[in-house]
C-alpha positions as CSV (number, residue, x, y, z in Angstrom):
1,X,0.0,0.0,0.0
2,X,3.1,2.4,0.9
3,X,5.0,1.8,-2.2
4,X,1.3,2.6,-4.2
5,X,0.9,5.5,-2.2
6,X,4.8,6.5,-3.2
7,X,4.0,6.0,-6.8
8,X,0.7,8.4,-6.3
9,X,2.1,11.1,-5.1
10,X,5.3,11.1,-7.8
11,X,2.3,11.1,-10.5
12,X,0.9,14.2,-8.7
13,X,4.4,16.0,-9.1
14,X,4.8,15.3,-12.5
15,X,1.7,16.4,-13.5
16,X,2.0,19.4,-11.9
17,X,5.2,20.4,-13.1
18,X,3.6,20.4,-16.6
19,X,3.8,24.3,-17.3
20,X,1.0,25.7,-18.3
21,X,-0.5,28.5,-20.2
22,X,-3.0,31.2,-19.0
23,X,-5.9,31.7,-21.8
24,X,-7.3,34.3,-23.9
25,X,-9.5,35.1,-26.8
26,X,-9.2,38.4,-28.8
27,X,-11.9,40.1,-31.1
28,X,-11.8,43.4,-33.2
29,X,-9.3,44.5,-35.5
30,X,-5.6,44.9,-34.9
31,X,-5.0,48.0,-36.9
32,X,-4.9,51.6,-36.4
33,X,-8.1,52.9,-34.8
34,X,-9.1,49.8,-33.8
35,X,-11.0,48.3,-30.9
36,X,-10.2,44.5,-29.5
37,X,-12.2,42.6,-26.8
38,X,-10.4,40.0,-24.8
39,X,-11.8,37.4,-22.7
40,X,-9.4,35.2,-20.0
41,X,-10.0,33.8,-16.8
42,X,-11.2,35.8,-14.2
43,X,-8.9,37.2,-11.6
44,X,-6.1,37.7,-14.1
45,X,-4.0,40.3,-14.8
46,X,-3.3,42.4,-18.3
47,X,-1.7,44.7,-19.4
48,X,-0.5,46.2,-22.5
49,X,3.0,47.7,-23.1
50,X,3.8,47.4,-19.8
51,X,0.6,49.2,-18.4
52,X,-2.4,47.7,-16.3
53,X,-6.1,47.4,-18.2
54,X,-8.6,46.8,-15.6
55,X,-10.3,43.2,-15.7
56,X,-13.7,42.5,-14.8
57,X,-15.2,40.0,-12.8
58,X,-16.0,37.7,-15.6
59,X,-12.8,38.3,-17.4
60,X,-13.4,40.0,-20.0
61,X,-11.1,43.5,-20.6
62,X,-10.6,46.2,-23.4
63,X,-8.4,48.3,-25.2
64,X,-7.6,50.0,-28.7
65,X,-5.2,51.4,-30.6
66,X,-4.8,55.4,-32.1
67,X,-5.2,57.0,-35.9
68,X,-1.4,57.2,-35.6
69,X,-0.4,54.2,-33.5
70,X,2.5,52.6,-33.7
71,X,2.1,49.3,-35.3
72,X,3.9,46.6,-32.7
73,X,2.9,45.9,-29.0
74,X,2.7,43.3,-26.3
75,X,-0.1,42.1,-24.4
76,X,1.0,39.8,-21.4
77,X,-2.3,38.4,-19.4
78,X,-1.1,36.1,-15.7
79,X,-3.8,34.4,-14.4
80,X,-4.7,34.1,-10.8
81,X,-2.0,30.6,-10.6
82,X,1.0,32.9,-12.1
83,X,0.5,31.1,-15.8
84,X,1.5,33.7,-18.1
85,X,0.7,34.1,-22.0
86,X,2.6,36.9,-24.0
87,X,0.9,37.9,-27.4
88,X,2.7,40.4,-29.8
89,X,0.5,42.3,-31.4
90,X,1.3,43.4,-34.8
91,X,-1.0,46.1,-36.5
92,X,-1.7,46.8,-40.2
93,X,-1.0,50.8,-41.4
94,X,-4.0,52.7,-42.6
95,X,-4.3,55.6,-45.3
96,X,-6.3,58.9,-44.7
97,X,-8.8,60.6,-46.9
98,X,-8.3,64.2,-46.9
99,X,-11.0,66.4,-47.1
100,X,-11.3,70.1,-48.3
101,X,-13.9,72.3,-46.9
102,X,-13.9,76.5,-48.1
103,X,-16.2,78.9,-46.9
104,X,-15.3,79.0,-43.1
105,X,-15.8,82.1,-41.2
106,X,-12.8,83.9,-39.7
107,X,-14.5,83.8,-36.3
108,X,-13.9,79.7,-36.3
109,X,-10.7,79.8,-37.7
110,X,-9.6,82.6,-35.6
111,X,-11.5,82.3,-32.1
112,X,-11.5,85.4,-29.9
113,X,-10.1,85.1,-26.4
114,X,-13.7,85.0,-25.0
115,X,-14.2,81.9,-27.2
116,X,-10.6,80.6,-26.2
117,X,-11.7,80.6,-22.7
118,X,-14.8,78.7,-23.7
119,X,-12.9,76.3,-25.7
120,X,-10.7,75.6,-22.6
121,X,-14.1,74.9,-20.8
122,X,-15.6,72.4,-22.9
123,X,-12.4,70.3,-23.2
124,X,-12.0,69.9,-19.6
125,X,-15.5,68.6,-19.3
126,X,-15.2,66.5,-22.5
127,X,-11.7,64.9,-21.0
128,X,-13.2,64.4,-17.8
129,X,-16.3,62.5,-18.6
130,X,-14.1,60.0,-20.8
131,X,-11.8,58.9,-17.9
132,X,-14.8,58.0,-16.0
133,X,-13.8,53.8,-15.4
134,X,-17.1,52.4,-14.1
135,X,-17.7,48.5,-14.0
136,X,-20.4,48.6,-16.5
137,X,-20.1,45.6,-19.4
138,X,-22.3,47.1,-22.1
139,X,-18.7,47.2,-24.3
140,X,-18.8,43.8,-24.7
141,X,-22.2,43.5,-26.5
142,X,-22.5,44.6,-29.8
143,X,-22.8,48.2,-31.2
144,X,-25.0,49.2,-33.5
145,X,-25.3,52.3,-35.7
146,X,-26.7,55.8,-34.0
147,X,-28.4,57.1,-37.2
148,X,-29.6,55.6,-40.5
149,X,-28.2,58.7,-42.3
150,X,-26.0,58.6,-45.3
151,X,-22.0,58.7,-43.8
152,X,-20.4,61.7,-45.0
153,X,-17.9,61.9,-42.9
154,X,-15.2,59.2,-42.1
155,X,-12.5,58.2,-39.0
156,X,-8.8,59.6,-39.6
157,X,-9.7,61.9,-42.6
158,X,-7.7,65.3,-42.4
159,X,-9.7,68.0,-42.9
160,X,-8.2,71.2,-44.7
161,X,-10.3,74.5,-43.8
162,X,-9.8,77.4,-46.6
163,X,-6.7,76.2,-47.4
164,X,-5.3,75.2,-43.6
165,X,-4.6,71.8,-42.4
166,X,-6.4,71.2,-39.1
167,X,-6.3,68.2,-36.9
168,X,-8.3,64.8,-38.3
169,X,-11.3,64.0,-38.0
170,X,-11.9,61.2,-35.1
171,X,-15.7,60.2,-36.1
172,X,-18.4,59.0,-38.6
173,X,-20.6,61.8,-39.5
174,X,-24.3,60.8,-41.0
175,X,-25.9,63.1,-42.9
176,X,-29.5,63.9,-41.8
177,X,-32.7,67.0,-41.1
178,X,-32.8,68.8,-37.9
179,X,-35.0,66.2,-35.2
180,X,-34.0,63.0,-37.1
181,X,-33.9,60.3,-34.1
182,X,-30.2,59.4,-32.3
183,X,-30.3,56.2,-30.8
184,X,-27.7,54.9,-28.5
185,X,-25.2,52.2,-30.3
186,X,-25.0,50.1,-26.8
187,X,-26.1,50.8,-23.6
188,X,-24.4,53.0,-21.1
189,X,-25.1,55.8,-18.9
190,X,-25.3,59.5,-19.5
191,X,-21.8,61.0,-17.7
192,X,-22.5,64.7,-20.0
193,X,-24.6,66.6,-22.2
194,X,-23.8,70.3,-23.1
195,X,-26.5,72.2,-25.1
196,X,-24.0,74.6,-26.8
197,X,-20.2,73.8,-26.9
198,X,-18.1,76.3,-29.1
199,X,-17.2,73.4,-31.5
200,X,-19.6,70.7,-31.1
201,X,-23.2,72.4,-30.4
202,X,-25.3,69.8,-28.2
203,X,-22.9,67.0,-26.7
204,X,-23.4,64.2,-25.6
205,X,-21.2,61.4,-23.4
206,X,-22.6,57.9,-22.5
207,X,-20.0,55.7,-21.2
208,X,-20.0,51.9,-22.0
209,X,-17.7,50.6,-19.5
210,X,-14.1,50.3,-18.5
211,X,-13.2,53.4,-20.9
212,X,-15.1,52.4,-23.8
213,X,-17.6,56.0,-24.3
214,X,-19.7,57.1,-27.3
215,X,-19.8,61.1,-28.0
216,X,-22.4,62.8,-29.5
217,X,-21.7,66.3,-31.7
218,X,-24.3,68.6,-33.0
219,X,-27.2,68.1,-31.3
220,X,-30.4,70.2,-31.4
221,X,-32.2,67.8,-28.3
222,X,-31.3,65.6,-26.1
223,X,-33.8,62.9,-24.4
224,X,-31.9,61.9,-21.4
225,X,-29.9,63.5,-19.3
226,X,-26.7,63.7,-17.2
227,X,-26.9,60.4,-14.9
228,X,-29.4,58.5,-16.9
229,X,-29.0,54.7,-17.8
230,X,-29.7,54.2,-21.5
231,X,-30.4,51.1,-23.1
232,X,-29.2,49.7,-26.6
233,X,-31.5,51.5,-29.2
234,X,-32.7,53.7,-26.9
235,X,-33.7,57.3,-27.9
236,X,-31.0,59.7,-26.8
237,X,-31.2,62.5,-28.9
238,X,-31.9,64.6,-31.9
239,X,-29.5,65.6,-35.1
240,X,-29.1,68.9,-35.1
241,X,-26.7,72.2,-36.5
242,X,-25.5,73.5,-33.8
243,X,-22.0,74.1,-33.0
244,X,-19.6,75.2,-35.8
245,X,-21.2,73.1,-38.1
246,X,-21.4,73.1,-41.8
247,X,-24.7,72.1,-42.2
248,X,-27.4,69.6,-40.3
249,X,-25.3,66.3,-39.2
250,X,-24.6,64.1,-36.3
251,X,-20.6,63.7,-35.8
252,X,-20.0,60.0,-33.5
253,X,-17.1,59.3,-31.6
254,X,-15.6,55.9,-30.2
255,X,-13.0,56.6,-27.1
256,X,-11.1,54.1,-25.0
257,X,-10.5,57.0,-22.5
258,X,-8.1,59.1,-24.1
259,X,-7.6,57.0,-27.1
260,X,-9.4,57.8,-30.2
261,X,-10.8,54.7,-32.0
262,X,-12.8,54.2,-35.3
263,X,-16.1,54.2,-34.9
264,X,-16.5,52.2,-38.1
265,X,-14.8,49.3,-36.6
266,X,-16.2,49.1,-33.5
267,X,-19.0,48.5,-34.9
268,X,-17.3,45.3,-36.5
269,X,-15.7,44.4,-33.6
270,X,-17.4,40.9,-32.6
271,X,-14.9,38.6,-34.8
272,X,-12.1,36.6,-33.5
273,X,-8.5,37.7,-34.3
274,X,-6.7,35.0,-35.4
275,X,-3.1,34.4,-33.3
């Protein structure tokens, strides 16, 4: 019975002396602009290039990548037994449109100081209602468009005013009338809405979860309000003008906090990447 025992126990060590792997699944798009859903065990830890992305309970995570990104980067993910997996991430390079728009009034070229101080306003409540990192898991389900409209307006394109290069465009614009219905793309809550920003007219924020937030440009009406939960589909808010815009549209916006992703392919983002 000893010597049985013996053998046992031997079996035990080697077995467990068998390394193994922690596990993940990735969907989205590894390119530039792109957003990418992971799944692992829960109780891991990620990060990517060397910095922490929060995990939630049921293991799923989230990050994305820039217009400009750079094109190689390392996710490591250790699960709650120290078994580590290290993927290297290798992103395709995307081309820009560039679009040329005349006509623009010197006021919104040239902004007085009283719109400057404006200006400074509504960035600081735009950048603070994107770093909000609640627990909510509506990122994870899949997004769906905010408007039936025509796009007219695509992610990454560099806009030239009267001749002067300004900064890209980071959303999809759909074409539409004054009141034509905005629906939220996946459920959230409410962390913003502005009436009249310099740039953007009505704004909007919902946030998705652990970073992931939609904005809302140009609105004439908004539905819900600051605080308010919103389901997918839901009602939100009405295309408008307002803003320095150029005619009746509604401008959306993908961010992982900071991080400026492509609308387009989030809304693509349920298929596996293959590693």
């Amino acid at each position: 019975m000893r010597k049985q025992i013996t053998w046992l126990v031997w079996g035990l060590i080697v077995c467990c002396s068998v390394p193994v792997q922690a596990k993940v699944s990735l969907t989205g798009q590894l390119t530039q602009g792109g957003l990418v859903l992971g799944q692992t065990a829960n109780a891991a830890k990620v990060s990517l290039d060397g910095k922490a992305i929060a995990v939630a309970d049921n293991g799923a995570f989230v990050f994305g990548f820039g217009r400009d990104a750079s094109l190689n980067h390392q996710l490591i993910i250790i699960d709650k037994y120290n078994n580590k997996v290290t993927r290297n991430l290798k992103l395709s390079k995307r081309n820009y449109k560039i679009q040329r728009i005349t006509g623009i009034s010197k006021k919104i070229m040239q902004p007085s100081k009283t719109a400057l101080v404006r200006i400074e306003k509504d960035v600081k409540q735009v950048v603070a209602a994107r770093q909000t990192a609640s627990k909510l898991l509506f990122f994870s389900k899949q997004f769906i468009a905010p408007s039936h409209g025509i796009i007219t307006g695509v992610y990454g394109s560099q806009r030239v005013f009267n001749g002067v290069k300004k900064r890209p465009h980071f959303g999809l614009d759909y074409a539409g009338k004054v009141g034509d219905p905005v629906i939220a793309p996946a459920a959230g809550r409410v962390t913003l809405f502005v009436p009249d920003m310099f740039y953007s007219g009505g704004t909007m924020i919902i946030d998705h979860g652990f970073g992931i937030s939609s904005t809302f440009l140009h609105l004439s009406h908004a539905y819900v309000k600051q605080g308010d939960e919103v389901k997918q589909g839901q009602l939100i808010a009405a295309v408008g003008r307002s803003g320095r815009a150029t005619g009746p549209h509604l401008d959306w916006r993908v961010n992982w906090y900071n991080v400026r992703l492509d609308p387009a392919l989030v809304l693509k983002a349920n298929h596996l990447i293959s590693q």
